[in-house]
C-alpha positions in Angstrom: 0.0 0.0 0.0 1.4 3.3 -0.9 0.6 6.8 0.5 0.9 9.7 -1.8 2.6 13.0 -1.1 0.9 15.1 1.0 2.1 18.8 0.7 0.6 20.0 4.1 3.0 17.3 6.3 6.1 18.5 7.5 9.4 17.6 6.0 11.4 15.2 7.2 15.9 15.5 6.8 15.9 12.7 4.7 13.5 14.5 2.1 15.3 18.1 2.8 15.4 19.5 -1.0 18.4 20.2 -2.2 19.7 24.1 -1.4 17.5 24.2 1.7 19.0 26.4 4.6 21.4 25.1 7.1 19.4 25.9 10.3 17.0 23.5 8.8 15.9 21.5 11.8 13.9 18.5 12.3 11.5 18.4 15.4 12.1 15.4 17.3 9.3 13.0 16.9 7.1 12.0 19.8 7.9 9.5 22.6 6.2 6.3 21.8 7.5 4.5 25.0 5.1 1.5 25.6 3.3 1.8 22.7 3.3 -0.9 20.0 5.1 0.4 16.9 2.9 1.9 14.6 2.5 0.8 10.7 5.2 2.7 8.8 3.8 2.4 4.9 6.8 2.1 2.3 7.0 4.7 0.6 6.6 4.3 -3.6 10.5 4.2 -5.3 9.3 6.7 -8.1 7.8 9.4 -5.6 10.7 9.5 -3.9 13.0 9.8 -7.0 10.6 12.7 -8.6 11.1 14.3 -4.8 14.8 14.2 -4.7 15.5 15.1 -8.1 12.7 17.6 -8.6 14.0 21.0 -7.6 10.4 22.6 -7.8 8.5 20.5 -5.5 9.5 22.0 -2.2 8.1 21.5 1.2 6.7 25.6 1.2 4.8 25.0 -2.3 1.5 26.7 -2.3 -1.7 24.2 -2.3 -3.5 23.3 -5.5 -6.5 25.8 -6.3 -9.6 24.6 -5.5 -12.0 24.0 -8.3 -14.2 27.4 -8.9 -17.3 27.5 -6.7 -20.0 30.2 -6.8 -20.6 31.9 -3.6 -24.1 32.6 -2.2 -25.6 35.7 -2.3 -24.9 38.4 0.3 -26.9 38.2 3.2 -29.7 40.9 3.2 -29.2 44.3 4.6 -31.0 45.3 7.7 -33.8 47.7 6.4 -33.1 46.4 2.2 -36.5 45.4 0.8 -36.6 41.9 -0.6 -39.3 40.4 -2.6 -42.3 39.3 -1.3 -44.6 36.9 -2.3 -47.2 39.4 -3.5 -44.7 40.8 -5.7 -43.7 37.4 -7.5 -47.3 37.4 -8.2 -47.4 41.2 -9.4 -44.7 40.0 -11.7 -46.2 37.2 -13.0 -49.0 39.0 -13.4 -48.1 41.7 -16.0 -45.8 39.3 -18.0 -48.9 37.3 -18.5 -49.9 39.6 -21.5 -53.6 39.4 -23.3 -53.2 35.7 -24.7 -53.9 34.8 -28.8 -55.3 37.5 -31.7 -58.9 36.8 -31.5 -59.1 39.8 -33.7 -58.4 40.2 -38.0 -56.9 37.8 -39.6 -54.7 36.9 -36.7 -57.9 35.6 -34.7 -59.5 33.9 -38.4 -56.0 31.7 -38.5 -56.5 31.0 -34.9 -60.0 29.9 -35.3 -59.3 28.1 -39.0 -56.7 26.1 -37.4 -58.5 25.2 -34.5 -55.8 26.7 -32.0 -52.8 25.2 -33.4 -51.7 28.1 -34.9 -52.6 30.9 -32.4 -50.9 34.5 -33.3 -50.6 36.8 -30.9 -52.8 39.8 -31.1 -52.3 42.9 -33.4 -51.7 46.8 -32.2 -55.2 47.7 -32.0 -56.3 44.6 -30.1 -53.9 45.6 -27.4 -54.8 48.8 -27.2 -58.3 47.5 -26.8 -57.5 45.1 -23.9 -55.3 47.8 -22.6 -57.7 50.5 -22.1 -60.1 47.9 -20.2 -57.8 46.6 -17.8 -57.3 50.3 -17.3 -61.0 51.0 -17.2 -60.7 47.9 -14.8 -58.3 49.2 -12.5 -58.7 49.3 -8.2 -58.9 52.9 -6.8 -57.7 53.4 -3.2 -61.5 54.9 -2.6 -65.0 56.2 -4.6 -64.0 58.5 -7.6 -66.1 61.6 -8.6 -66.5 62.5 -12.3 -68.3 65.4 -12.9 -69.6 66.4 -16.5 -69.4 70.2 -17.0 -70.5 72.9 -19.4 -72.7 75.8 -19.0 -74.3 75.7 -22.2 -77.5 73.6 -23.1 -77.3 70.8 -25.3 -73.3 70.5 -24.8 -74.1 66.9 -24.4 -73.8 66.5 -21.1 -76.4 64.3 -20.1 -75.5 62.0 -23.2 -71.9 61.6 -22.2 -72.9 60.8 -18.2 -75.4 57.9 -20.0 -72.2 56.9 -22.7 -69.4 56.8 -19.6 -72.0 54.8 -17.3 -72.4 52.6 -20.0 -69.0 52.1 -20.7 -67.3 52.3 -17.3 -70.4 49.5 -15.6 -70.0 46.9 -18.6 -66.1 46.8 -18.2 -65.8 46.8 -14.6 -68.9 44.8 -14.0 -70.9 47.4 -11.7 -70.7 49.9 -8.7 -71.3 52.9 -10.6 -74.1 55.3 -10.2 -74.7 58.5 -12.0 -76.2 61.4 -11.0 -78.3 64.1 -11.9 -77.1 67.3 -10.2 -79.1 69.7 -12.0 -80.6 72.6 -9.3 -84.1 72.6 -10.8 -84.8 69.8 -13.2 -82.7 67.7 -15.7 -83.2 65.1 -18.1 -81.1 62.1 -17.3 -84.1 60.2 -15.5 -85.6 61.0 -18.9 -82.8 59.7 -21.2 -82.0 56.7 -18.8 -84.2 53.6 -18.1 -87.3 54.0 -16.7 -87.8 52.5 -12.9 -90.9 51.2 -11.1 -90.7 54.2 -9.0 -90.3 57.7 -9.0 -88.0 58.8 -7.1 -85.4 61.2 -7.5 -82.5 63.4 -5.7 -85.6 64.9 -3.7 -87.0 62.1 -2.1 -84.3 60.7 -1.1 -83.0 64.2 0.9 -87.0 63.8 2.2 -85.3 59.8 4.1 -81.7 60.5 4.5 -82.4 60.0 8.2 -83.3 56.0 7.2 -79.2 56.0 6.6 -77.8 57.6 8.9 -77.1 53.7 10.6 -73.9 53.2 8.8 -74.3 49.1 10.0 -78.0 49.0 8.8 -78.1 50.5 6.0 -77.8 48.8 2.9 -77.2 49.3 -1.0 -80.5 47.3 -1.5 -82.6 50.5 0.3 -80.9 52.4 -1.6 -82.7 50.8 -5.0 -85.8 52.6 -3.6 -84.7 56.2 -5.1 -81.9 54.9 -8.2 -82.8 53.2 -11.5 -81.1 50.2 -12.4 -79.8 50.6 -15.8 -80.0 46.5 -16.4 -77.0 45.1 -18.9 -75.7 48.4 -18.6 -74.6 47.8 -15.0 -75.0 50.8 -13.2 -78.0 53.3 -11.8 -79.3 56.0 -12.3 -80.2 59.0 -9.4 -82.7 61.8 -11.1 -83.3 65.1 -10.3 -86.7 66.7 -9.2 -89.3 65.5 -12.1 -92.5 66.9 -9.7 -93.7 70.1 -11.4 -95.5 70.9 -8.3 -92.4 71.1 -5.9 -90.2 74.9 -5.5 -86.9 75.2 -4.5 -83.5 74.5 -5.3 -81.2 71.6 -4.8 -78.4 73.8 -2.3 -74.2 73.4 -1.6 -75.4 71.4 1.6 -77.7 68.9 -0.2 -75.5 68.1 -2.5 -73.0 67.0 0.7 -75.0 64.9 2.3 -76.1 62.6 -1.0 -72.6 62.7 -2.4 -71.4 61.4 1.3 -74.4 58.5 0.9 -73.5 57.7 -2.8 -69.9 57.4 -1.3 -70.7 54.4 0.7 -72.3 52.3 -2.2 -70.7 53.1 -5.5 -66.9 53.0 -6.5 -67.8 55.5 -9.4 -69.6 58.6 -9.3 -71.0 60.5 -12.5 -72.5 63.5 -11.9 -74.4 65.2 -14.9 -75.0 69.0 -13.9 -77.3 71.9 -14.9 -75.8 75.3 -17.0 -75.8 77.8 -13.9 -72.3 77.9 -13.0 -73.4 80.1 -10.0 -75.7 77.6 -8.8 -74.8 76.2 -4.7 -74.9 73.0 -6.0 -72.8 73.0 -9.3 -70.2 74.7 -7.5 -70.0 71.9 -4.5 -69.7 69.5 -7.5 -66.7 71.1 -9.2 -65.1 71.4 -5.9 -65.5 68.1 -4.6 -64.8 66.6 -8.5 -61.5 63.8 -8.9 -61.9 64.7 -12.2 -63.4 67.5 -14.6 -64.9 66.4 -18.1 -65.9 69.3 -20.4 -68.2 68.1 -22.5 -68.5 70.1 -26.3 -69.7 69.6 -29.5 -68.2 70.4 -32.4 -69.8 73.6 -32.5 -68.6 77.0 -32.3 -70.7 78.5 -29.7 -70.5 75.0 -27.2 -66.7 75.1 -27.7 -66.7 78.6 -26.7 -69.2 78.4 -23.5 -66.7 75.5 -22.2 -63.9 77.2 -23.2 -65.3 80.6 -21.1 -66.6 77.9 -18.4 -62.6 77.2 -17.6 -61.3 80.6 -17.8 -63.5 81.4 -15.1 -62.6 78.5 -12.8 -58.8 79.5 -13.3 -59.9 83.1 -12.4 -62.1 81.7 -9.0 -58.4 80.0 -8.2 -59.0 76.4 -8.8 -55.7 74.6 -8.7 -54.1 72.4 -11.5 -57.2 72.8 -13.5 -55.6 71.4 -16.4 -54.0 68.1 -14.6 -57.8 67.7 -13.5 -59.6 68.1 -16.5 -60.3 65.9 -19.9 -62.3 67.1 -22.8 -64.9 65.1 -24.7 -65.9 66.2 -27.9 -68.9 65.1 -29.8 -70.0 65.3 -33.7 -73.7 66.4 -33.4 -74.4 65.6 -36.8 -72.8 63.0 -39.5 -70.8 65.6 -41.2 -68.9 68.6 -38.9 -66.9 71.1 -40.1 -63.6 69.5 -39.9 -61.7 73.0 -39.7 -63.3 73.8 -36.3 -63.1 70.4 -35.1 -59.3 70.7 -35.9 -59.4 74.3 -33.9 -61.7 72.9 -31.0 -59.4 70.2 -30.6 -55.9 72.1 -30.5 -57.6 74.9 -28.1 -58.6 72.0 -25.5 -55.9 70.0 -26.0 -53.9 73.2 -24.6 -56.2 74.0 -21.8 -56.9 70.4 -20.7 -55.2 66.9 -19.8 -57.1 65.5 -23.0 -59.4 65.5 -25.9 -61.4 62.3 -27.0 -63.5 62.6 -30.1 -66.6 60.5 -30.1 -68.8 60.4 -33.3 -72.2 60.9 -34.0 -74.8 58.3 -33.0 -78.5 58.7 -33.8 -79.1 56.6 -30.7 -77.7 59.3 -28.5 -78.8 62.2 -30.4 -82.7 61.3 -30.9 -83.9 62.5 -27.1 -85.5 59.5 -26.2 -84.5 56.6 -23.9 -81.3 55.6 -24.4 -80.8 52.0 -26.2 -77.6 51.3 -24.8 -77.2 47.9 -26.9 -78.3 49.8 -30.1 -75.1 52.0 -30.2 -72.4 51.7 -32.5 -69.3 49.8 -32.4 -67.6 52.9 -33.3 -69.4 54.8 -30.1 -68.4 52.1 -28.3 -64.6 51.8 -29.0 -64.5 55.8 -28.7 -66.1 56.1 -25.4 -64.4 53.2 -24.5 -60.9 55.0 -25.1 -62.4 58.0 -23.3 -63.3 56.0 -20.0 -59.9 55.0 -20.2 -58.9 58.4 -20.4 -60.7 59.5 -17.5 -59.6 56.1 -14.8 -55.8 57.4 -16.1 -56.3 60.7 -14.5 -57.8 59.1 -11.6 
């Protein structure tokens, strides 16, 4: 049996290398008195030739390099943020992308080849799916949307109707809009019809009936809004009695915003043209977001135009970070010069201007047939709701 070289042990003076220094000195080697001998292994003939005639090998040789390992990571800091397991499923999450083209030609392949060929979708697909999941998207709390412009027939009402029908369909419900109009509007009109009655002033008459934050429910609250049905959201009108004075005041408008707060995620409010009314004034201020509402029309682009110069005047802050622009063609063919203008002037006074075509179903006065309106309404209002949850 043979032992090979180790180059850790000591040397011994029979293996000194040749031109070692004199003081050299081997340590004695341990007493082994009463011991048995121990077993001494030969050592092999050609190790011990290659160590005597091998001028390099040399008892202070450095160790052979250990084979390359990777070290672990560093240990976290105190205070460094690591990665929980909410964000592993964050990432996951928005690396999941849309899935296959369901659109075009992409989604006729797709369908033709019964899934084994599945493309993935084309730009305007994405931007489709995109502006939903934004449309889609959690607030940290109830969002307020008011519609504004002091002129009649600036389609105000139209667009609340539009935006509830667009922003209950995508996110499935929890939206309510609201007829703020000091007197008496038209969105009870222009919306579904109810079993009931009731509007803004009937339910001021039974506030008290909520006042029990752990009693009342959303299900009372069906006794004064109009379910919109596969549009997904309600409807709160404004006084319809002809027999009833007064004025819906600054105070009012607190305490059903405050209720409508507790039930709804999204609030529309549709308001009246009297910029100096209590009530219109509590809604700007109290507004997440301001959509001026035009059509292409020189005198409505004008009043809404006017309508902001006077808020900047009154001191409202950041009215442009706060503010969108919807613009409407209220006929098949506009007058594509002012639409240009329109849209350059808003685009400089506000965060954005959507165009929205003209639809016969909005424009005819009657009850709005939400599943009658056009693909192209749809996509555009569509884009706009997305519009609006970005500035949120």
């Amino acid at each position: 049996m043979t032992q090979d070289n180790n180059p850790y042990d000591e040397p011994d003076s029979r293996t000194r290398p040749t031109g070692a220094p004199s003081h050299w000195v081997t340590p004695p080697p341990p007493s082994t008195a009463g011991q048995p001998p121990a077993y001494q292994p030969q050592p092999d003939p050609s190790q011990e030739a290659t160590r005597i005639t091998n001028p390099q090998v040399t008892s202070n040789a450095a160790p052979p390099t250990p084979a390359a390992v990777t070290p672990p990571p560093p240990p976290a800091v105190h205070g460094q943020e690591v990665p929980s397991a909410t964000d592993f499923l964050d990432r996951r999450a928005e690396s999941a992308g849309f899935g296959p083209a369901t659109w075009g030609w992409r989604g006729a392949i797709r369908k033709m080849s019964g899934g084994l060929i599945s493309p993935k979708m084309g730009p305007a697909e994405v931007a489709y799916e995109q502006d939903r999941a934004m449309i889609q998207r959690d607030f940290d709390g109830p969002r307020t949307i008011v519609f504004i412009n002091p002129k009649g027939g600036a389609a105000k009402t139209t667009g609340v109707l539009a935006a509830g029908y667009t922003f209950g369909t995508v996110r499935g419900g929890g939206v309510v809009a609201w007829d703020n109009n000091e007197t008496r509007g038209t969105l009870g009109i222009r919306g579904v019809r109810s079993t009931h009655r009731n509007t803004t002033r009937e339910l001021l008459d039974n506030l008290a009936a909520f006042n029990n934050v752990y009693q009342s429910r959303i299900g009372d609250l069906g006794a004064f809004v109009r379910s919109q049905g596969d549009a997904h959201f309600d409807v709160l009108a404004s006084d319809e009695r002809p027999d009833v004075t007064g004025q819906i005041h600054a105070d009012d408008f607190g305490q059903v915003h405050h209720l409508l707060e507790r039930f709804y995620k999204v609030i529309l409010v549709d308001t009246g043209n009297n910029m100096r009314a209590e009530n219109w004034l509590a809604a700007a201020d109290t507004a997440d977001l301001l959509v001026v509402t035009s059509t292409v029309r020189e005198d409505t682009g004008y009043s809404g135009l006017w309508m902001l110069d006077a808020l900047q005047e009154s001191g409202y802050a950041d009215l442009k970070l706060k503010t969108i622009t919807v613009l409407s063609d209220p006929s098949p063919k506009v007058d594509t010069n002012l639409a240009r203008d329109l849209t350059e002037v808003y685009q400089q006074r506000t965060r954005g201007v959507y165009r929205v075509p003209f639809d016969p179903v909005l424009v005819a006065g009657s009850t709005v047939q939400y599943s009658q309106l056009s693909e192209e309404t749809k996509m555009s209002w569509l884009k706009a709701c997305a519009g609006m949850a970005h500035a949120l």
